[in-house]
Backbone as JSON, one array per atom type, in Angstrom:
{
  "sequence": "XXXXXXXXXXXXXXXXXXXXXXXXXXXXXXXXXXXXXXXXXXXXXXXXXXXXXXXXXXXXXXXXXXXXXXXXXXXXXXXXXXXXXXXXXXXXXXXXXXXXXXXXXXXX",
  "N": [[0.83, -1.19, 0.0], [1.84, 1.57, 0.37], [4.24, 1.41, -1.17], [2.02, 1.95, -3.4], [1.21, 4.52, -2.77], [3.41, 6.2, -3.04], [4.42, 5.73, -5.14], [2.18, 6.99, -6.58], [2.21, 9.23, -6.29], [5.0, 9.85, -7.57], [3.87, 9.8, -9.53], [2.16, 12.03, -9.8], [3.7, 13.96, -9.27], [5.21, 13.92, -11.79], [3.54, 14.58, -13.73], [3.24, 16.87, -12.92], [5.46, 18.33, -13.68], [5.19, 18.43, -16.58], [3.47, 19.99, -17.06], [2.89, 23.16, -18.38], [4.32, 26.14, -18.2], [2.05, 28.61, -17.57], [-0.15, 26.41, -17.26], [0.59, 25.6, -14.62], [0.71, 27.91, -12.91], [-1.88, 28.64, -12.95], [-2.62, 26.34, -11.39], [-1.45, 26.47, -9.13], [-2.57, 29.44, -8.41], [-5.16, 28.47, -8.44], [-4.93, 26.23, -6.12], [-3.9, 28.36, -3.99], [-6.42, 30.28, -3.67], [-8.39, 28.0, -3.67], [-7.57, 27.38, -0.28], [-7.75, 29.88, 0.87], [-10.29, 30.14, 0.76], [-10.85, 28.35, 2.46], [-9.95, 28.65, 4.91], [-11.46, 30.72, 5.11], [-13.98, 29.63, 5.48], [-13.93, 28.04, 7.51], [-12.71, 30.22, 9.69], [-15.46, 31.38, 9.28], [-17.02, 29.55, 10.44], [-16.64, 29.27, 13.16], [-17.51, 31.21, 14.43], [-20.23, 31.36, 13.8], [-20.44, 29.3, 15.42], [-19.74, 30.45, 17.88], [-22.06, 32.15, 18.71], [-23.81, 30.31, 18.4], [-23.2, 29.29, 20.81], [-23.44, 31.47, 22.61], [-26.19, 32.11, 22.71], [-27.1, 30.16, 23.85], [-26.16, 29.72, 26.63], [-27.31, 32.47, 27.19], [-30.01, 31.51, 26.82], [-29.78, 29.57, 28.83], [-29.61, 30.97, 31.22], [-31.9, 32.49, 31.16], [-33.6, 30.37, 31.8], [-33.09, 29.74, 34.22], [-34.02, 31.69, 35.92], [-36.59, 32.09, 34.91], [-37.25, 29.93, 36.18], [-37.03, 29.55, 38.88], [-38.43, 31.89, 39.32], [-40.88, 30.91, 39.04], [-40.85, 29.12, 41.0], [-41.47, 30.75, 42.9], [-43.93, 32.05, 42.32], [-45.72, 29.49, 43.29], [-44.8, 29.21, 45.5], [-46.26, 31.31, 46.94], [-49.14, 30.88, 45.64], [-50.16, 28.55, 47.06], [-49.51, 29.93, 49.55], [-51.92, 31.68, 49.43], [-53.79, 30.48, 49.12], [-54.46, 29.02, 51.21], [-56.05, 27.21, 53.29], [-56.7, 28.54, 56.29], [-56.58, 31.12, 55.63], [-57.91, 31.89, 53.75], [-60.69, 31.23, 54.99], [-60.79, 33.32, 56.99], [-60.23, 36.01, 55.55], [-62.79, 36.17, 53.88], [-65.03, 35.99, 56.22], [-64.37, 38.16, 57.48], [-64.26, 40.26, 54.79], [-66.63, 39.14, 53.7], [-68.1, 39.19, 55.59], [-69.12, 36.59, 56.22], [-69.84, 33.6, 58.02], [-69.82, 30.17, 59.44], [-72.83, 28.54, 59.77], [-74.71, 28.01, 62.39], [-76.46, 24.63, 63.26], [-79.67, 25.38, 63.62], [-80.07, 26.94, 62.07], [-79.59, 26.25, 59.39], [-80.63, 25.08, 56.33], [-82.24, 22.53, 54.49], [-83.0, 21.99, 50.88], [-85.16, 20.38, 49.01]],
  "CA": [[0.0, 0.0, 0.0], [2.96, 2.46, 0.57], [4.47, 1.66, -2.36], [1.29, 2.34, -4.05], [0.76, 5.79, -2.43], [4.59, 6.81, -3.34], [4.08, 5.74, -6.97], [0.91, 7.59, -7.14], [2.9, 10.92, -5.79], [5.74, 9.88, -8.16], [2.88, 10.34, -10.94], [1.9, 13.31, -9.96], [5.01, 14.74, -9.62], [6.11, 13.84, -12.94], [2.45, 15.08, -14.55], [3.48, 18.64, -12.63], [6.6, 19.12, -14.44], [5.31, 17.94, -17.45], [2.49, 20.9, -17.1], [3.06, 24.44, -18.46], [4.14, 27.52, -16.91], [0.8, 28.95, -17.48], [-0.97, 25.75, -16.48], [1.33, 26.03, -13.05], [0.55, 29.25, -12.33], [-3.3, 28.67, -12.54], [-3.27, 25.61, -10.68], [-0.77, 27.5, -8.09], [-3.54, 30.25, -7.72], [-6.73, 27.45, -7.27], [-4.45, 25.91, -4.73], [-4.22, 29.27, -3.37], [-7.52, 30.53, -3.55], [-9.1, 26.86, -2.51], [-7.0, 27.69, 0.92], [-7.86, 31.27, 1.47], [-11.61, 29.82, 0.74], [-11.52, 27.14, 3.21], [-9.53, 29.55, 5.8], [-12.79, 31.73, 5.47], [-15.0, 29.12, 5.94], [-13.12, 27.99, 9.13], [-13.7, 31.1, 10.09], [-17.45, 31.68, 9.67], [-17.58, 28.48, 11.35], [-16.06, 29.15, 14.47], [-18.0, 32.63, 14.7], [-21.39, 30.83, 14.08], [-20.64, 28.03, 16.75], [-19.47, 31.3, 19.43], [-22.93, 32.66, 18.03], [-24.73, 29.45, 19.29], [-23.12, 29.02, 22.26], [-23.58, 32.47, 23.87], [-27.47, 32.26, 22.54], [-27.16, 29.0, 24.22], [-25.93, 30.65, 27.75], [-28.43, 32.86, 27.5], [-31.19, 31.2, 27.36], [-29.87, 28.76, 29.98], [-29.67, 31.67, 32.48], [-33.55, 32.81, 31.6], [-34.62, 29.15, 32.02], [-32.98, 29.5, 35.6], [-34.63, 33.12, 36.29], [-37.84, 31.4, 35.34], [-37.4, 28.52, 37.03], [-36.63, 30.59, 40.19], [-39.92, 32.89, 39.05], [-42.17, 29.55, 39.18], [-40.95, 28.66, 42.55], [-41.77, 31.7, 43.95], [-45.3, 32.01, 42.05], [-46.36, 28.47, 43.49], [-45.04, 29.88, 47.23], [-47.64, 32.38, 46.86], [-49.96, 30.36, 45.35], [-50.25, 28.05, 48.28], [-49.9, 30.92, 50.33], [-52.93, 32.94, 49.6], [-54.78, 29.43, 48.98], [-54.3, 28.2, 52.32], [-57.38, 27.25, 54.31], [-56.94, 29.11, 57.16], [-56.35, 32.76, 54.99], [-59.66, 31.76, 52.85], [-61.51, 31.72, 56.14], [-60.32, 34.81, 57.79], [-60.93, 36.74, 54.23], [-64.22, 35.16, 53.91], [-65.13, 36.32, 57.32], [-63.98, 40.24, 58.0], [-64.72, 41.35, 54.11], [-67.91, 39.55, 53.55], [-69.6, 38.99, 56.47], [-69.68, 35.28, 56.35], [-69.56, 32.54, 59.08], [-70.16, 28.73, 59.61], [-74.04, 28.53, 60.14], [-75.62, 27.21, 63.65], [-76.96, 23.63, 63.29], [-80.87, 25.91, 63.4], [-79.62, 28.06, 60.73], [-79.41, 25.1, 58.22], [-82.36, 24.26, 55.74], [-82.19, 21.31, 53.29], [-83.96, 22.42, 50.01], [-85.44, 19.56, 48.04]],
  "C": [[0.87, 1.25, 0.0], [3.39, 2.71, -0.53], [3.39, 2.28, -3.34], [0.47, 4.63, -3.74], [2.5, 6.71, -3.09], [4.8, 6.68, -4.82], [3.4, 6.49, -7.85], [1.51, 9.25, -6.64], [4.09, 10.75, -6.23], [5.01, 10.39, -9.71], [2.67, 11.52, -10.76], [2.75, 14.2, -9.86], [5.42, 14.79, -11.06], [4.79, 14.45, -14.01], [2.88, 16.53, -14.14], [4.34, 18.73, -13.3], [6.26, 18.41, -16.13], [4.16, 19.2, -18.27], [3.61, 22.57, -18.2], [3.67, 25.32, -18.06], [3.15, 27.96, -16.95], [0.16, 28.2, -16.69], [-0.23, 25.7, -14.95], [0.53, 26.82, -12.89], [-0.97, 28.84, -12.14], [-3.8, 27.52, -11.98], [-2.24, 25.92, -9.55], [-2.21, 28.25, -7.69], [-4.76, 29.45, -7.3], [-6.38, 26.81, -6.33], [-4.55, 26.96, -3.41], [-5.46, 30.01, -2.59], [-8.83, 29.38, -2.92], [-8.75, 27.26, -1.16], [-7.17, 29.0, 1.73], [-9.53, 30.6, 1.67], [-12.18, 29.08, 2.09], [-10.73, 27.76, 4.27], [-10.86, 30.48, 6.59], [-13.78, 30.94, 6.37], [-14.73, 28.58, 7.49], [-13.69, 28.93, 10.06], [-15.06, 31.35, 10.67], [-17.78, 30.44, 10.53], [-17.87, 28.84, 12.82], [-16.96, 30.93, 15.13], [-18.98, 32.36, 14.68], [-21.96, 30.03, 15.28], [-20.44, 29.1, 17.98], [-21.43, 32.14, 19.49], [-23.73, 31.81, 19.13], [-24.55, 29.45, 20.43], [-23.85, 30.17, 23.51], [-25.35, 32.64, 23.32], [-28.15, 30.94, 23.23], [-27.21, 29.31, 26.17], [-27.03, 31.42, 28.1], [-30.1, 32.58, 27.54], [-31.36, 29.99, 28.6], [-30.15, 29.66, 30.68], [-31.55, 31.95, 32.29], [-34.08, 31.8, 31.74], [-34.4, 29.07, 33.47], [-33.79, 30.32, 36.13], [-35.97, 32.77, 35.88], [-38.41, 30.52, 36.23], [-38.02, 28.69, 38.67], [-38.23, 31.56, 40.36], [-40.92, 31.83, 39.64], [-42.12, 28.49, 40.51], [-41.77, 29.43, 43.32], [-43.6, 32.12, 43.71], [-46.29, 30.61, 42.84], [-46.04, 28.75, 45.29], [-46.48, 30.38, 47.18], [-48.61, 31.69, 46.81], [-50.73, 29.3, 47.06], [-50.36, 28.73, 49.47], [-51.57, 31.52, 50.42], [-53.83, 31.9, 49.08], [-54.93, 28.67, 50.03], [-56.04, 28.6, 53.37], [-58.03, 28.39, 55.31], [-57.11, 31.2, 56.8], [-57.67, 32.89, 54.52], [-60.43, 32.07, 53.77], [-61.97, 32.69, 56.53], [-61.29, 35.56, 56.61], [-62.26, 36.6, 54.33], [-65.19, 36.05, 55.07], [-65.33, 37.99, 57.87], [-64.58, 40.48, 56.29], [-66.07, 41.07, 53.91], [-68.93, 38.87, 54.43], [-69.93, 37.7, 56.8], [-69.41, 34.56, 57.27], [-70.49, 31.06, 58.74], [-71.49, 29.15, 60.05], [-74.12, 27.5, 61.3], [-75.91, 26.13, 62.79], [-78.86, 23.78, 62.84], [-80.73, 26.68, 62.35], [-79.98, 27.66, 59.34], [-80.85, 24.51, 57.81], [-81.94, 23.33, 54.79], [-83.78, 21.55, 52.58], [-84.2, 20.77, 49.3], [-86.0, 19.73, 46.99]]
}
């Protein structure tokens, strides 16, 4: 297999000098220009992936700052749903109380 890779880059060596100066030169510059191309794209890569990440970051932190939100909404919740608050409320704004035992009618 060696031999066959050093044979095959003995061919192409011997097809390059068998080329042009012209044809050189313009497969010099698409060597060139492939490499500046794929330099770029490198590039844009690595500027897209910093792109994701920090859009990535940030929406971890607002999933915590919600998270954190939806603790504190379900405190409350339980808070100001608690038996003994309903009562009270109930009680002082409108007037209401547990009815006497004589108080009590059963409608049919």
């Amino acid at each position: 297999m060696v031999k066959r890779i050093v044979d095959g880059a003995g061919q192409l060596r011997s097809a390059l000098t068998e080329l042009s100066v012209s044809a050189r030169s313009v497969l010099l510059v698409m060597l060139a220009a492939s490499v500046v191309v794929s330099s770029l794209a490198v590039i844009y890569s690595a500027f897209l992936y910093r792109q994701a990440f920090n859009q990535q970051q940030q929406l971890f932190q607002q999933r915590n700052e919600l998270e954190v939100e939806w603790g504190q909404l379900l405190l409350e919740q339980s808070a100001l749903a608690a038996h003994g608050r309903v009562e009270r409320a109930v009680t002082k704004q409108l007037g209401m109380y547990v009815p006497s035992p004589e108080e009590i009618v059963v409608v049919r």
